[in-house]
C-alpha positions as CSV (number, residue, x, y, z in Angstrom):
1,X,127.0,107.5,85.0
2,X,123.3,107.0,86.8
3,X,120.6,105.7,85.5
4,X,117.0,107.3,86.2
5,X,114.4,105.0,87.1
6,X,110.5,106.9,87.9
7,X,109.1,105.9,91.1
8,X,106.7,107.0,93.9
9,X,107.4,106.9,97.0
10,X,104.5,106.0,99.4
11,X,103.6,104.9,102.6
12,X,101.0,102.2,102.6
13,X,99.6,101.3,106.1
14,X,102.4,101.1,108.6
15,X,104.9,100.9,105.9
16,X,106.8,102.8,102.9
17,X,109.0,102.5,100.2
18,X,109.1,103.0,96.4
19,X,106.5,102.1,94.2
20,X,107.6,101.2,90.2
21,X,105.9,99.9,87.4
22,X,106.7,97.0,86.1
23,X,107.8,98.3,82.7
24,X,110.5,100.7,84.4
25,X,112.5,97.6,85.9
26,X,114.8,95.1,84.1
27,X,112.9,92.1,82.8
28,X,115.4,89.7,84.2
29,X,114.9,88.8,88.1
30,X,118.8,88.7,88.9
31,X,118.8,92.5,87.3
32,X,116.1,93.5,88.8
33,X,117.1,92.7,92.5
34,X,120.5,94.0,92.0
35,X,118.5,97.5,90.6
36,X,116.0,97.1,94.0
37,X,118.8,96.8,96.3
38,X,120.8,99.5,95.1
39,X,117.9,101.7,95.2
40,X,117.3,100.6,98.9
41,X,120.8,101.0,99.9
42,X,121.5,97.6,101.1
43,X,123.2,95.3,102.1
44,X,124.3,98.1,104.7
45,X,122.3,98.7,108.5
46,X,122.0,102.1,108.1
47,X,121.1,101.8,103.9
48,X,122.8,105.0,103.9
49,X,123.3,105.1,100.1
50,X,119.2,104.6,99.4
51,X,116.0,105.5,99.9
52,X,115.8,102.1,102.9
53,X,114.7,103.5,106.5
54,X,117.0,100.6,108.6
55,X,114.1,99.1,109.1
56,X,112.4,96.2,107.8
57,X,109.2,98.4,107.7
58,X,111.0,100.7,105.3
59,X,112.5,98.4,103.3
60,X,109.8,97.6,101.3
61,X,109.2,98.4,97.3
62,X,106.1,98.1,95.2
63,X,105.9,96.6,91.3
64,X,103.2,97.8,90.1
65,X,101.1,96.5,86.2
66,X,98.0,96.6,84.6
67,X,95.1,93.7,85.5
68,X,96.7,90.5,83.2
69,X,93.5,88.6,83.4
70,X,89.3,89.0,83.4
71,X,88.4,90.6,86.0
72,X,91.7,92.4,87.5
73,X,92.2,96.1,87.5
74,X,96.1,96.0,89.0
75,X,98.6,93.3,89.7
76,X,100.9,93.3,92.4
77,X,104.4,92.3,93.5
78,X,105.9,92.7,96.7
79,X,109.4,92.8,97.4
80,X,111.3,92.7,101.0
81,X,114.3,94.2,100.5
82,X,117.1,92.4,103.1
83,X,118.8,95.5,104.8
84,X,122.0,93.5,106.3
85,X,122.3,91.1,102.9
86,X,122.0,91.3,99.2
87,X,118.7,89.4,98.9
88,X,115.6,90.5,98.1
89,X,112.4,87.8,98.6
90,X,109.0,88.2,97.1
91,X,107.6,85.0,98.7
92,X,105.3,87.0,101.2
93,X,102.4,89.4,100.9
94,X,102.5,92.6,102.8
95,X,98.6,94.6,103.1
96,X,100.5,97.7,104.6
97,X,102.2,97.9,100.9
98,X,99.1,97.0,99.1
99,X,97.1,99.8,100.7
100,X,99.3,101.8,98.3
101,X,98.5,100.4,94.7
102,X,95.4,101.7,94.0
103,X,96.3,105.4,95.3
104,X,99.8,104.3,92.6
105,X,97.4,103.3,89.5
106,X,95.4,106.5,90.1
107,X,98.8,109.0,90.3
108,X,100.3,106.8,86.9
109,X,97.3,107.0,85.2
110,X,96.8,102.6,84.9
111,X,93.4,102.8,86.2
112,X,90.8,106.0,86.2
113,X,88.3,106.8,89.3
114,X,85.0,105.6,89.1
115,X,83.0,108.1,91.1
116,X,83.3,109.7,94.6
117,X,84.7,106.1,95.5
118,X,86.8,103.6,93.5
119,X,86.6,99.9,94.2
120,X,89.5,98.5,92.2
121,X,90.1,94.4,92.3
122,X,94.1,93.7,92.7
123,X,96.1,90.7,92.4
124,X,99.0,90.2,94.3
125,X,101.1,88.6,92.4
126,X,103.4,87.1,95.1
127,X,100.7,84.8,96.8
128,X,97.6,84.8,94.0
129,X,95.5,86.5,96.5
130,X,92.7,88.9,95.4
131,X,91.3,91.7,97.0
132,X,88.8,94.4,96.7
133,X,90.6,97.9,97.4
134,X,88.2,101.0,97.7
135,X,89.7,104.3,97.5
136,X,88.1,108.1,98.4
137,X,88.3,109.3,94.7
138,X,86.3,112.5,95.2
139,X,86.2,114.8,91.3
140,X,88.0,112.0,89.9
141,X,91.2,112.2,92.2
142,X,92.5,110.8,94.6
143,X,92.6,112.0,98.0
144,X,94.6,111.6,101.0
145,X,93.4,113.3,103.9
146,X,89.9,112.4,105.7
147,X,89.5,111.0,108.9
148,X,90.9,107.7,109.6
149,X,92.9,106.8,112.2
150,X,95.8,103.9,112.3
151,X,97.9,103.3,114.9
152,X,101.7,103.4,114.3
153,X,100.9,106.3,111.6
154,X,100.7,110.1,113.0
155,X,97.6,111.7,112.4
156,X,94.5,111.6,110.5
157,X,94.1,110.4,106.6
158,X,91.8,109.2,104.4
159,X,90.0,105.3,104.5
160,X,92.0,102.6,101.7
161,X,89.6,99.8,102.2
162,X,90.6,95.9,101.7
163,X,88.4,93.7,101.2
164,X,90.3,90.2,101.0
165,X,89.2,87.1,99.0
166,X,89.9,83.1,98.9
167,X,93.2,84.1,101.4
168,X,93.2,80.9,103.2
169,X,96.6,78.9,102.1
170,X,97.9,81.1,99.7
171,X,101.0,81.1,100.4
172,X,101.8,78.0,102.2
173,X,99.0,75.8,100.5
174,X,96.4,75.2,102.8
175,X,94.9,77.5,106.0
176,X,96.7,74.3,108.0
177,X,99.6,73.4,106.5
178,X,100.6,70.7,108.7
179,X,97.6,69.4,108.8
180,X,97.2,69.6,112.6
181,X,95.6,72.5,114.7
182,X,98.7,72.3,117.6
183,X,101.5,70.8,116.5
184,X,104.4,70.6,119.3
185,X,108.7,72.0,118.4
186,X,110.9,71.7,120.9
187,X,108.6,71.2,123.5
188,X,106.4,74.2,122.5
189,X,102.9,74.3,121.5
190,X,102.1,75.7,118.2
191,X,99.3,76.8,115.9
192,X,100.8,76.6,112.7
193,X,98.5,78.8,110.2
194,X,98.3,80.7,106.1
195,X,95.0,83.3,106.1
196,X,97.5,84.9,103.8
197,X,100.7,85.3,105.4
198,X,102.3,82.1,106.9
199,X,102.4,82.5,111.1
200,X,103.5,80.5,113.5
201,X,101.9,81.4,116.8
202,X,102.9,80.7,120.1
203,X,102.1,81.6,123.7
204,X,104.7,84.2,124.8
205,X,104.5,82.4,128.4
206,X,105.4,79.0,126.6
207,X,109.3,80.9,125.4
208,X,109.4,82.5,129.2
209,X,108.1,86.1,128.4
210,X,105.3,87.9,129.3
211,X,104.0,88.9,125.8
212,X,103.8,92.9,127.3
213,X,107.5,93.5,126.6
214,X,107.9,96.2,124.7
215,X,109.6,95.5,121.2
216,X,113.3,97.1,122.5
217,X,113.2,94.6,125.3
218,X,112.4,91.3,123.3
219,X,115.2,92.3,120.5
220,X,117.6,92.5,123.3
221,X,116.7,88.7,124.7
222,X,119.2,86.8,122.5
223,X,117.9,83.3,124.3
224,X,114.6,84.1,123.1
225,X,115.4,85.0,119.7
226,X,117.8,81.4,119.6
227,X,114.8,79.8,120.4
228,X,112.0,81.5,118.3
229,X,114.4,80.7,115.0
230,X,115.2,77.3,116.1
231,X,111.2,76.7,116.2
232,X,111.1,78.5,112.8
233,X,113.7,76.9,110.8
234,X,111.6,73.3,111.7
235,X,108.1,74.7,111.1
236,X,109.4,76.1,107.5
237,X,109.4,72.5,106.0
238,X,106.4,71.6,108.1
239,X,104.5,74.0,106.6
240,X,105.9,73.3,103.0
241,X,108.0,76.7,102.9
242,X,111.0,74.5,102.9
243,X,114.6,76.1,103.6
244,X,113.5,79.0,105.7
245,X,116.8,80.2,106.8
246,X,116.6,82.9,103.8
247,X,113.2,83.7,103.6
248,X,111.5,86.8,105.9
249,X,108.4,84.1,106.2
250,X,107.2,82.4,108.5
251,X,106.5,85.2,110.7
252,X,107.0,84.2,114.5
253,X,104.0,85.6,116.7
254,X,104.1,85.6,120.7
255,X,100.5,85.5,121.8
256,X,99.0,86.5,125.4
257,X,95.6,87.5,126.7
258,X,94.2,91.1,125.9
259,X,95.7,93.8,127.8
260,X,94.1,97.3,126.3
261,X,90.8,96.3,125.3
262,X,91.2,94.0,122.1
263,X,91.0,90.3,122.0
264,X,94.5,89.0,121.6
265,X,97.9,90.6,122.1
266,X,100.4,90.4,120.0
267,X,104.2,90.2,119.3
268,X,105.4,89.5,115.6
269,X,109.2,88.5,114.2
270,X,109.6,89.0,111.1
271,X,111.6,87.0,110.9
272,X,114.4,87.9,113.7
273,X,113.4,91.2,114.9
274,X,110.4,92.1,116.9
275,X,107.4,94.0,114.3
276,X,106.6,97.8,115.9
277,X,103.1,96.9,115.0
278,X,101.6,93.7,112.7
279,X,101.6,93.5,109.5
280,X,98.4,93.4,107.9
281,X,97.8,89.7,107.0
282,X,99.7,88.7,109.6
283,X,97.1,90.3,111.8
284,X,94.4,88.8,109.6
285,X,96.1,85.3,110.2
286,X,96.2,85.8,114.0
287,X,92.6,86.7,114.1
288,X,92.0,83.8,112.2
289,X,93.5,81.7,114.6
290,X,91.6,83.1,117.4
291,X,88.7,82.3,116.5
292,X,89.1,78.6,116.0
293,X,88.5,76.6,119.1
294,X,91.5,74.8,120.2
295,X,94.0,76.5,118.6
296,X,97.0,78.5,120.8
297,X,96.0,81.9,119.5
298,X,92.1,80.2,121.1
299,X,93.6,80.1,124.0
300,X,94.3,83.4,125.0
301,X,91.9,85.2,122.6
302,X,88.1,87.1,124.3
303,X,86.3,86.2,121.1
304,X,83.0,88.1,120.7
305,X,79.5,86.2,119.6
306,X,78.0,86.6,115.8
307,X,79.0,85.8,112.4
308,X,80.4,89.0,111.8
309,X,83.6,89.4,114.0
310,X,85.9,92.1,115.0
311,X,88.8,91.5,116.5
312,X,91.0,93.8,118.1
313,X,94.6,92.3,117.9
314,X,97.2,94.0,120.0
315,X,100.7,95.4,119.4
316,X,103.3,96.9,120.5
317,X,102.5,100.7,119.1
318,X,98.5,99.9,119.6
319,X,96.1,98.1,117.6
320,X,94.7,96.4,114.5
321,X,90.9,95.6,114.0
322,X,89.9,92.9,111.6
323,X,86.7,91.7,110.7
324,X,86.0,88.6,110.1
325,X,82.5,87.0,108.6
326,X,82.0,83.4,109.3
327,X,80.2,80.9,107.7
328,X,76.5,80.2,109.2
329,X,76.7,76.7,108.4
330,X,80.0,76.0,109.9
331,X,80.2,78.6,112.9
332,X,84.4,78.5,113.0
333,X,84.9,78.6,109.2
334,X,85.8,82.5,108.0
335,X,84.5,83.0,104.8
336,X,86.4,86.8,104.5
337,X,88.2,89.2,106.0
338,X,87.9,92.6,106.0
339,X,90.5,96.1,107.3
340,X,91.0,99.7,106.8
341,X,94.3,100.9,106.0
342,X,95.5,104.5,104.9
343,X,98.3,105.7,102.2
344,X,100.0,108.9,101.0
345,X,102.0,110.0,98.4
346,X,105.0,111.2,99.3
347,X,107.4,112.0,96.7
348,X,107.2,111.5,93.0
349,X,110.1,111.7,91.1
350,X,113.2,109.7,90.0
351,X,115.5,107.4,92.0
352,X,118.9,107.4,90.5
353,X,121.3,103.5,90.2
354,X,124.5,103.5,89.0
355,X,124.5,102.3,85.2
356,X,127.0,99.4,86.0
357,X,124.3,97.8,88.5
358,X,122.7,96.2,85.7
359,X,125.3,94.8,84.4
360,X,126.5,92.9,87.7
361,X,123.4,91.8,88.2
C-alpha cells in the first residue's frame, strides 16, 4: 500500500523540487523527514526511487502555509534533502526555492492576485527573514513566460521579484558573527559573514587555486576539499552554527577578481561539492562582503560608486546581479537587497510514499 500526498513540482531560480502544503505532511518532524526523504529517493546517489535529481540543486522541497501573523501573506520552510544520507536540514534559506512560493499560493488557491502584478510579503520560516515577492499576475493568473533571462536556466520566463528585508544575521545571529571582519583558520584569511545565508569566504589563491576552475575540476581536487571542510568545521562554532559536520551551512566560497565583466567571481561549496551557480542569498551575502572595505571578498571585488549598487557576482554557469542600497549616512552599511529570479510549474499532481514510511519515522 502507497500513500498519495498532493504536491507541485516547481523549479524556482536555479533550483526544483516538490512544493507541499503544510497541512499535507505529518505534523511530527521525525515523520515528516522520513515522508521527505522517501519522496526524494534518498539516501541513494542516483535517488533512483524519487522525484531527487542527484544533485543538491534538485534535492530541494518546499512547505508551503498561510501568513501566521499581521502582515504575512505565506510562510515558508525550506528543506535540503541529504542525497547520500537520511537527513534532511532546514537550518538554511534557499531564494532559488523561494522564487517558487508565490507562483505555489497562486496554483493552491492560499493567496489571490491582486492586479496585473502581485506583491505578496513571505516569511521564511527557517531563518525569520521577510521578503517582498512580486509576481506577473496578468487576468488574475499567474504567468510564466515573459522575458527574463537567468543564467543556469534555458531560455526565457517571466520576472519573480525579491525584495529582501532585515537579512543581516538571520541565521547565524549577527551580519558578523565572529565579531571580526578577517578572522584567520589554518593560516587562511577569512571573511566570515550572514546577509542571509552563513558564508565563509576565502581567496581561491589563499587554498592554491585559481578561482576559474571550472566546477568538474575543483570536485576532483580532494586536497582542496580536505582543506575547505577542515576551515568549515572550525568556523561553524565561530560563527555560532555549532557542530557543522551535519549541516549543508556554512557555505564555503572561493573568491577571485572579475573575469567576465561582473565585480567578483565566485566558487560556492555547499557544503562539499562545488555550486553550478550561487545560490541566491549566498550571492546576496558575497555581494555584501564586497562591498565592505577590508574584507577578503574587498579585496578582489571592482565595486562601482552610488548608494544604489549592482553587483555582478560570477559563477561557474554565468552570473548573478544583486542590488544593493546603502545607507547615506553610513556609506558601507546595506540597508536592502534586491534580485530577479524566475519559476515554472512543472507538474501538478500526486507523489506516491509507501504507507509503512510513517510509521518508521
Amino acid at each position: 500500500m502507497q500513500r498519495a500526498i498532493p504536491c507541485l513540482f516547481m523549479r524556482g531560480g536555479t533550483s526544483r523540487g516538490p512544493l507541499f502544503l503544510e497541512s499535507d505532511l505529518p505534523a511530527d518532524i521525525a515523520q515528516r523527514d522520513a515522508v521527505l526523504l522517501a519522496v526524494m529517493g534518498s539516501p541513494d546517489v542516483r535517488q533512483i526511487d524519487g522525484l531527487g535529481g542527484a544533485d543538491p540543486l534538485t534535492s530541494k522541497v518546499g512547505i508551503v502555509r498561510p501568513g501566521q501573523s499581521a502582515g504575512v501573506d505565506l510562510e515558508f520552510l525550506f528543506a535540503q534533502v541529504s542525497i547520500r544520507e537520511a537527513r534532511v536540514d532546514t537550518t538554511p534559506n534557499c531564494g532559488n526555492m523561494l522564487a517558487a512560493v508565490v507562483p505555489f499560493g497562486l496554483e493552491t488557491g492560499l493567496v489571490k492576485a491582486t492586479g496585473d502584478h502581485t506583491t505578496l510579503r513571505v516569511l521564511t520560516r527557517n531563518t525569520g527573514t521577510l521578503s517582498d515577492i512580486e509576481v506577473h499576475t496578468p487576468g488574475g493568473r499567474m504567468e510564466y513566460s515573459g522575458t527574463a533571462r537567468i543564467d543556469g536556466v534555458p531560455g526565457t520566463a517571466s520576472a519573480v521579484n525579491i525584495s529582501f528585508l532585515e537579512t543581516a544575521g538571520s541565521v547565524c545571529g549577527s551580519l558578523l558573527p565572529t565579531g571580526h571582519l578577517v578572522d584567520v583558520f589554518d593560516g587562511v584569511d577569512v571573511t566570515c559573514i550572514d546577509n542571509g545565508m552563513p558564508v565563509v569566504v576565502m581567496a581561491a589563491q589563499a587554498l592554491g587555486v585559481t578561482g576559474y576552475e571550472t566546477r568538474d575540476e575543483l570536485n576532483a581536487d580532494a586536497v582542496l576539499k580536505q582543506k575547505i571542510e577542515s576551515i568549515r568545521l572550525q568556523v561553524g562554532f565561530a560563527m555560532n552554527l555549532g557542530d557543522v559536520s551535519k549541516k549543508v551551512v556554512p557555505k564555503m566560497c572561493l573568491v577571485a577578481g572579475p573575469r567576465t565583466g561582473g565585480q567578483i567571481c565566485t566558487r560556492t561549496f555547499i557544503p562539499h561539492d562545488c555550486h553550478s551557480a550561487v545560490g541566491v542569498l549566498g550571492a546576496v551575502t558575497v555581494a555584501t562582503a564586497a562591498v565592505m572595505p577590508g574584507s577578503v571578498a574587498n579585496r578582489f571585488a571592482e565595486v562601482p560608486a552610488g548608494l544604489v549598487k549592482t553587483i555582478s557576482v560570477e559563477h561557474p554557469s554565468g552570473e548573478f546581479s544583486v542590488v544593493l542600497t546603502m545607507n547615506a549616512a553610513n556609506p558601507t552599511e546595506v540597508l536592502n537587497s534586491a534580485l530577479l529570479r524566475t519559476a515554472r510549474l512543472i507538474m501538478r499532481g500526486e507523489v506516491f510514499v509507501p504507507q509503512t514510511v510513517e510509521k518508521r519515522g
